[in-house]
C-alpha positions as a Markdown table, in Angstrom:
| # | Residue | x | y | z |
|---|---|---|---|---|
| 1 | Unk | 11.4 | 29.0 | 9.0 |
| 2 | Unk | 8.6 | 28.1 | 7.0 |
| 3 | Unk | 5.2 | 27.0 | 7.0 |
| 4 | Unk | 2.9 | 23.6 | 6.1 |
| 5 | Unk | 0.0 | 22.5 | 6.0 |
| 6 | Unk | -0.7 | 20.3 | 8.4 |
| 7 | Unk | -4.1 | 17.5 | 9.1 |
| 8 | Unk | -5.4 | 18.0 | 12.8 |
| 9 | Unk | -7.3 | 15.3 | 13.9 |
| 10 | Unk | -8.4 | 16.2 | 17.7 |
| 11 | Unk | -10.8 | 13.2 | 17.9 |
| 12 | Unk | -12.0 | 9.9 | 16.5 |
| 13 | Unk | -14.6 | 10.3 | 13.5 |
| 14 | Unk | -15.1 | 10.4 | 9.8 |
| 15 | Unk | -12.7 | 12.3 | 7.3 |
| 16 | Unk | -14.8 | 15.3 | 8.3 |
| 17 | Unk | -13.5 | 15.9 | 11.7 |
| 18 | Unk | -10.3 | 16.8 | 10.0 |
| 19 | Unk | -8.8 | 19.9 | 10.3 |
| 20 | Unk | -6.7 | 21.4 | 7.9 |
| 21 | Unk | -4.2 | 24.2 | 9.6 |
| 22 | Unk | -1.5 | 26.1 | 8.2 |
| 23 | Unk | 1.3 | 25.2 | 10.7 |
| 24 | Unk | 5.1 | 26.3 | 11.5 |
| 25 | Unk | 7.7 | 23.1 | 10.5 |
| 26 | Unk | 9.0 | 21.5 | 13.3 |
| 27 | Unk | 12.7 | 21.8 | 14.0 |
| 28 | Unk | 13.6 | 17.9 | 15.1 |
| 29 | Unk | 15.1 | 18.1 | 18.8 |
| 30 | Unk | 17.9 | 15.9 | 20.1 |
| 31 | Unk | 16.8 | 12.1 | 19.3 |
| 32 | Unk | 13.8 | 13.3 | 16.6 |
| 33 | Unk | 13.9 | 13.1 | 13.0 |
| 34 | Unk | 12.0 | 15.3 | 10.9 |
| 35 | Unk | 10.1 | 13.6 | 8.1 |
| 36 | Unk | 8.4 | 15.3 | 5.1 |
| 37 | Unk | 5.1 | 12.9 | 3.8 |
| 38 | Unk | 4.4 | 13.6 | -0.1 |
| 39 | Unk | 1.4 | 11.7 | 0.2 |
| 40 | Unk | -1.0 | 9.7 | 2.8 |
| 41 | Unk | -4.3 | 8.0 | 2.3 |
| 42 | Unk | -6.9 | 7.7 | 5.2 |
| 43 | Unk | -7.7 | 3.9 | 4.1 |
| 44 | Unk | -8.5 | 1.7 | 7.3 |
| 45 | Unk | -6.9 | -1.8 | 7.7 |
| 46 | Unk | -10.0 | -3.5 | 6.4 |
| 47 | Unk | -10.4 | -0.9 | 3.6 |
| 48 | Unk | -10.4 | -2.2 | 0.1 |
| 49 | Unk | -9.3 | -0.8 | -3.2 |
| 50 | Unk | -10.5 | -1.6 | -6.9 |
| 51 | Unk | -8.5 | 0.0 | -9.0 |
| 52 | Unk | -10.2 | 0.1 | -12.6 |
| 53 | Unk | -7.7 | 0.4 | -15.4 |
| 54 | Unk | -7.6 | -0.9 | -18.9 |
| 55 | Unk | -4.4 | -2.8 | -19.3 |
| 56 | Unk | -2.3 | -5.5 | -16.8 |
| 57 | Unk | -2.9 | -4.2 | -12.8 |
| 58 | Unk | 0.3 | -2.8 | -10.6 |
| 59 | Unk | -0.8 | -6.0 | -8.6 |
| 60 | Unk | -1.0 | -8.5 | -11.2 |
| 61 | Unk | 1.5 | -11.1 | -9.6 |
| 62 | Unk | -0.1 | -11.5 | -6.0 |
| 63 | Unk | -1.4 | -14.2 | -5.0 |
| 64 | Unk | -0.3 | -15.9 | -8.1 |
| 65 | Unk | 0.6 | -18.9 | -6.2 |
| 66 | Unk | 3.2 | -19.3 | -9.4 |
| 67 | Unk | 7.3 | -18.6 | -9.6 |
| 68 | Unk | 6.0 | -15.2 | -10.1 |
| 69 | Unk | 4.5 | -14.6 | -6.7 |
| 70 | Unk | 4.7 | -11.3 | -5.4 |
| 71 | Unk | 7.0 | -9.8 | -8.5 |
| 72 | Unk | 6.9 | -6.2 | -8.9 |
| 73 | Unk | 5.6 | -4.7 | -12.3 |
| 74 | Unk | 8.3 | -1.7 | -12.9 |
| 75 | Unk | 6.2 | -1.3 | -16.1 |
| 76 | Unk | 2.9 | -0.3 | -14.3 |
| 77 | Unk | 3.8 | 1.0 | -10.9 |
| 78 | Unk | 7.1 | 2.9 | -11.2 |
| 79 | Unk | 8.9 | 3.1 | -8.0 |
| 80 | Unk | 6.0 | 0.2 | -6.1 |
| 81 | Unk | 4.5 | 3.4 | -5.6 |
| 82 | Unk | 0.8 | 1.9 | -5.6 |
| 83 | Unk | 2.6 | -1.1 | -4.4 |
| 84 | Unk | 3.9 | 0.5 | -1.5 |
| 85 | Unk | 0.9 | 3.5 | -0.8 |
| 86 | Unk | -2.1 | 1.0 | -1.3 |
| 87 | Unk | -0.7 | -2.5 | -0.7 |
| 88 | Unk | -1.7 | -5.6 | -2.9 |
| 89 | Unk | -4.0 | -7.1 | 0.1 |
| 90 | Unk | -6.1 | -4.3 | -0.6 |
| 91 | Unk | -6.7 | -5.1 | -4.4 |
| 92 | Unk | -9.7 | -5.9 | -6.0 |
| 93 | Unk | -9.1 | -7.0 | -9.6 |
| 94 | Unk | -11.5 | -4.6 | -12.2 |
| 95 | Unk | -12.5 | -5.1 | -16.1 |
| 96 | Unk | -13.3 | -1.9 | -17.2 |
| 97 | Unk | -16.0 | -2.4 | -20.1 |
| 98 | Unk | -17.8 | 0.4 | -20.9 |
| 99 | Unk | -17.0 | 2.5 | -24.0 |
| 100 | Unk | -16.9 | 5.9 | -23.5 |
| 101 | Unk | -15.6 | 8.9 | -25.3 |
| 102 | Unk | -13.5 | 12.0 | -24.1 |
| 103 | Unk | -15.7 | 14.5 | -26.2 |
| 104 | Unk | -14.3 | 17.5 | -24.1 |
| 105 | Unk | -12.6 | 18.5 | -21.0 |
| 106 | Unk | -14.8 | 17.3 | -18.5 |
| 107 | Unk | -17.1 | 15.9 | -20.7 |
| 108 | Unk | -17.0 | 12.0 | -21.0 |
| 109 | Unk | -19.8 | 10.4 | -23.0 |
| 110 | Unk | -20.9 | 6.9 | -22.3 |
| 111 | Unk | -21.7 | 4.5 | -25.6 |
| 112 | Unk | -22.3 | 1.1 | -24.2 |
| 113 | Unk | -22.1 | -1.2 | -21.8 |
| 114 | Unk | -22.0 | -1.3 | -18.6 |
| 115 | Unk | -20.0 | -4.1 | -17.1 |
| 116 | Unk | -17.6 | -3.7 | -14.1 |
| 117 | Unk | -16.1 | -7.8 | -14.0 |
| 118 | Unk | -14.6 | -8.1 | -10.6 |
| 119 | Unk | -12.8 | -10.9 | -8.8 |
| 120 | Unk | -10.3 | -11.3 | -5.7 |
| 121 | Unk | -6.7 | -11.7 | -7.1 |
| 122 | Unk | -6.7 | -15.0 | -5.1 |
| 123 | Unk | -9.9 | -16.1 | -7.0 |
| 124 | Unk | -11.9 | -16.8 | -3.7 |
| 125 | Unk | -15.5 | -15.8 | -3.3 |
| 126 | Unk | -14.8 | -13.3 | -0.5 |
| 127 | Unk | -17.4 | -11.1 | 0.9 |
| 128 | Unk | -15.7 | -7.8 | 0.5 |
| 129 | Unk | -15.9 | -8.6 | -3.0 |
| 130 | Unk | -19.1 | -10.1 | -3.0 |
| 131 | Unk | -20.6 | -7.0 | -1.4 |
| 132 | Unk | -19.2 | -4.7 | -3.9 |
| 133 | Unk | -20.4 | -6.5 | -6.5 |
| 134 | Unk | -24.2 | -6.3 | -5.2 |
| 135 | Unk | -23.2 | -2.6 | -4.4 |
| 136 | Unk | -22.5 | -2.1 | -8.0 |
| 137 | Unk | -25.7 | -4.1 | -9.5 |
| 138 | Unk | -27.4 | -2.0 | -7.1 |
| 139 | Unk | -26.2 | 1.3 | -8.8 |
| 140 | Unk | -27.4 | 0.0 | -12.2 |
| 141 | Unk | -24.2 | -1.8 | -13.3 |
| 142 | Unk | -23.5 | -6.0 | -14.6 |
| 143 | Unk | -20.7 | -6.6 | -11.7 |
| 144 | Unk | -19.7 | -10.7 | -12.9 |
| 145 | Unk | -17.7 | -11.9 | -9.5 |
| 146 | Unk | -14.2 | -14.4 | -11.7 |
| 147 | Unk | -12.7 | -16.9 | -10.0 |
| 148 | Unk | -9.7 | -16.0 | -12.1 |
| 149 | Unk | -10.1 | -12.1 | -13.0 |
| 150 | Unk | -6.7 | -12.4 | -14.5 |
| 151 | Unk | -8.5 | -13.9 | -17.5 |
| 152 | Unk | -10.2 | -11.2 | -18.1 |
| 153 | Unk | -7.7 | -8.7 | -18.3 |
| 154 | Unk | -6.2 | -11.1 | -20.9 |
| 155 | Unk | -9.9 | -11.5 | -22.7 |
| 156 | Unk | -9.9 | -7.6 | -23.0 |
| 157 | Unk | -6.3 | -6.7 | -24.0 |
């Protein structure tokens, strides 16, 4: 029988109250099923997710409102793996602007700009988006708020 590692969460908190422990596997019992997670995320139900990539978003067709609606992108998210893991409701549509360079490993050089363009993939003016756009402008980065984010993804391709 072998060993895991296991998360021990012994009582409510931050991500630091958890307790990584090298544990025995569990042999299921009659009526239990034994199930091995690849992968979890600690994301809460209100928790939000911008993914910034250069190219069309694993979420691209939600909340099209168009024949489309809620189609899959095989392309960009083999598997609905993001699809599945994240969820589209948590999305946050991101144009990545800046121009930087790989110079090394671990060594990224920044050219120009600066611009992070954000928008709900619904278009609405929401507040989680709203907030992380002031949250960004705070940190010293242009964070445009589009009604139709979609655009720019097109604009930059």
């Amino acid at each position: 029988m072998g060993t895991m590692k296991a998360i021990m969460v012994r009582q409510p908190g931050p991500p630091e109250v958890f307790e990584i422990e090298e544990r025995p596997i569990p042999v299921p019992q009659c009526g239990e099923v034994l199930i091995r997670v690849k992968t979890c995320a600690g994301m809460g139900t209100d928790t939000s997710v911008m993914t910034a990539v250069n190219g069309i978003p694993w979420w691209y067709f939600y909340k099209t409102g168009g024949q489309l609606e809620g189609h899959h992108l095989e392309s960009v998210d083999r598997g609905g793996r993001q699809w599945k893991a994240i969820g589209p409701e948590r999305a946050i549509g991101c144009v990545v602007d800046p121009a930087c360079e790989v110079v090394s490993p671990g060594l990224i050089v920044h050219h120009e700009f600066k611009r992070f363009t954000i928008g709900e993939p619904d278009g609405s003016p929401s507040m989680r988006v709203q907030t992380l756009a002031r949250t960004l402008t705070t940190a010293g980065f242009d964070a445009p708020v589009r009604d139709n984010v979609r655009w720019n993804v097109w604009l930059k391709l």
